[in-house]
N, C-alpha and C positions, 0 to 999 in steps of 0.2 A: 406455468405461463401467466397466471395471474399475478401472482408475485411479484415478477418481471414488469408483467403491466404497469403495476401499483410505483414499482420501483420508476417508471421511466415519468413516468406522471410526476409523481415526488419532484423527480432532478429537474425536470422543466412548468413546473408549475408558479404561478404567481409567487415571488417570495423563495423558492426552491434552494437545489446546492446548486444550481451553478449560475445565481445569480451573484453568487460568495466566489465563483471562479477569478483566475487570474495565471497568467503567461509565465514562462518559465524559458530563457533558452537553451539551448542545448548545444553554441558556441559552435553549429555548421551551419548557420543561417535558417534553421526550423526552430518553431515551438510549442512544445505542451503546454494544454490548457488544465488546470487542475484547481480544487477546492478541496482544502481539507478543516477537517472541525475534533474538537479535544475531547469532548463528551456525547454520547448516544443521543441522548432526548428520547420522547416521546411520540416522534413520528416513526415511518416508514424504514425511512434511512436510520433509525436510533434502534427499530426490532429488529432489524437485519444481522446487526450487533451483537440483540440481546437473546435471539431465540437459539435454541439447545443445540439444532443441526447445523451452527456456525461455532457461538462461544463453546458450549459441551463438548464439538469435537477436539477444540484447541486446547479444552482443559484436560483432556484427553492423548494430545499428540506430545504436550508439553509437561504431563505429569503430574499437574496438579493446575491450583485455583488460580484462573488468570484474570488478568483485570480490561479495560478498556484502553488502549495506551493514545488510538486516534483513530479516524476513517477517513479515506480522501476518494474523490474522482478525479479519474484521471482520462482527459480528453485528448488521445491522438486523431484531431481532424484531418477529413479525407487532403492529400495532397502539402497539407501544414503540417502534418504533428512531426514532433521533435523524436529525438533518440533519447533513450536513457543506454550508458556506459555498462559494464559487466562490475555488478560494485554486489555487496555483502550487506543488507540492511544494518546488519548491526557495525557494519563500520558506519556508520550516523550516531546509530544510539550509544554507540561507547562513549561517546565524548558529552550524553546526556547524561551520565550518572550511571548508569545501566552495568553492573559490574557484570554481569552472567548471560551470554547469547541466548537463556530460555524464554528467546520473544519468537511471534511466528505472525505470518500475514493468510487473513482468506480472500485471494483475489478471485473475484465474480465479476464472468464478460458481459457485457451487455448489449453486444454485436458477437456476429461469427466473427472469430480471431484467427487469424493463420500466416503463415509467410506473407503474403499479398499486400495486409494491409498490419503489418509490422508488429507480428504477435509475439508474445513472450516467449524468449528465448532461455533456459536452467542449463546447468550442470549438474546432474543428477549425483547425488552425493556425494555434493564439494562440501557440505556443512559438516563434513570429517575432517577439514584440510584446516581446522580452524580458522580465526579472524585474522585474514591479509593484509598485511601493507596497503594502506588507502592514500590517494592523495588528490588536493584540488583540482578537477578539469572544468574550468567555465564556472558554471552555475550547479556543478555534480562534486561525485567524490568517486574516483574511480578507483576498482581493483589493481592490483599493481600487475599491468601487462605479462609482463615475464611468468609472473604465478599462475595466471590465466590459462597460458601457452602451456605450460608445463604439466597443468591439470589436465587438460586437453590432450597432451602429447601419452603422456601415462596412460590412457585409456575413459577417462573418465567419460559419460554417454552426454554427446549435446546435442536435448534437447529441443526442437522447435515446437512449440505447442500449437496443436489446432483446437477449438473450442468453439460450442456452440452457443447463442445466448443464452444467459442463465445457467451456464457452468460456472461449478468452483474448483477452486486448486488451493489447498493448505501447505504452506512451504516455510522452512524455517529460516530464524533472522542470519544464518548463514549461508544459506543456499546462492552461489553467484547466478545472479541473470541480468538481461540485460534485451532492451531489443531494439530496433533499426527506427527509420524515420519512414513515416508514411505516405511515401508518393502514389498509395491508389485512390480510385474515384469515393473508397469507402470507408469511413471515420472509425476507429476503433477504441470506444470507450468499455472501460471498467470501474468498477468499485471495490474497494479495497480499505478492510478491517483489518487492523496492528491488533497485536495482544502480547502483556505484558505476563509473565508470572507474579502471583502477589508478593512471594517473596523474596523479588528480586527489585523492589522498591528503591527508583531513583536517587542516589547520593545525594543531588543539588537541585534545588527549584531551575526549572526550565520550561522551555517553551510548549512542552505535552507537559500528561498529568502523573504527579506522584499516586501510590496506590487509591485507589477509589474500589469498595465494593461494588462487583456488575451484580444489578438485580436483574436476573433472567425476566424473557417474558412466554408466552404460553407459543406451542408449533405454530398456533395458527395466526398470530400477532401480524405479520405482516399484510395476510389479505384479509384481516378483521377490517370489516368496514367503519367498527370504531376507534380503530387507530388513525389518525388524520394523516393525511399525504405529505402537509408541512407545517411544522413548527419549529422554529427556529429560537425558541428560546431554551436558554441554558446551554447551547450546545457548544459554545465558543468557538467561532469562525477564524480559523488564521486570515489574518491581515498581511499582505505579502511582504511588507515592510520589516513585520515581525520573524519572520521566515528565517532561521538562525540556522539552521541545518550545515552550512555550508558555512556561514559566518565562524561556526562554532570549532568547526572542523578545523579551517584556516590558523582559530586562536591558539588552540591546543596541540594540533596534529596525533598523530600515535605512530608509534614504531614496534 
């Protein structure tokens, strides 16, 4: 619970991640608020990154040494937030350089998460069905319908996640999820670590980081009271303007 504390202090503090926020729509008239940054740092939000029972598990789930590839929040406000689409992380990162799906996300709630207030929806073992056909919707990149239905239809188990603050979930960059828009009275925010395998190191400079060694930090690093709440240097703040994801997708496509 401390942790958590520390962590909510961070995001809303003088200076914090979500003074780095910024809109996103989601082309049904709602929008996610979301800040994301390229590098750990030396706060709160950078051990969260770096301590063993986050990166260690991923280096762990993934097989080997992974790197830091980004972190973002992402704010579904009560009655505003936006939908995200049923889409394949790594249908983004392919078109970064990323030859090989051994990327994986640790998403940590920071509210109860449930149907209600529009919590992560999986397909529990689509990240067998390979990388699907993606293509442009709005301001996303969505799974291709048809594939969806048919994973679905097969048997595949979907998913509604419930979660309490300060749970995590480890999921790999193939896993389709996706979840609804949030018409309750109650905001549903997360925090959310990418991780990259080392040697799966980006083909082309892009808008995340080619490999960087992650220097671990010690268990207790995040409720160390001499780890600061916020620093904001070195961490590289996406600038929405820079925000190529979708840009990127549009230039290249994949089939």
């Amino acid at each position: 619970r401390d942790e958590l504390q520390r962590l909510e202090a961070a995001i809303a503090g003088d200076g914090g991640v979500e003074a780095h926020a910024y809109g996103r729509d989601d082309g049904m008239g709602r929008r996610t608020r979301m800040a994301l940054w390229n590098h750990p740092g030396e706060d709160v939000t950078g051990m969260i990154a770096r301590v063993p029972k986050v990166a260690g598990t991923m280096d762990a789930l993934l097989g080997g040494e992974v790197y830091h590839y980004h972190s973002k929040l992402m704010m579904k406000d009560a009655r505003t937030g936006g939908a995200h689409l049923w889409h394949q992380d790594f249908g983004y990162w392919a078109n970064n350089g990323c030859l090989y799906p051994d990327m994986g996300t640790c998403f940590i709630t920071l509210d109860r998460m449930d149907k209600e207030n529009a919590g992560l929806q999986v397909i529990r073992g689509s990240h067998k069905l390979g990388l699907l056909p993606h293509s442009p919707a709005g301001a996303q990149s969505q799974a291709d319908p048809r594939r969806v239905a048919w994973a679905l239809e097969a048997g595949l188990e979907h998913v509604h996640l419930d979660m309490a603050p300060g749970d995590g979930l480890f999921f790999h960059s193939l896993v389709l999820h996706t979840s609804g828009q949030n018409h309750s009275d109650r905001r549903r925010w997360c925090f959310l670590v990418a991780f990259n395998r080392a040697d799966n190191d980006p083909m082309v400079e892009h808008h995340h980081p080619r490999y960087e060694p992650l220097r671990l930090a010690g268990d207790d690093a995040i409720r160390d009271p001499a780890t600061p709440l916020v620093d904001a240097a070195g961490k590289d703040f996406m600038d929405p303007k820079d925000d190529k994801s979708v840009k990127r997708f549009e230039k290249h496509g994949f089939h």
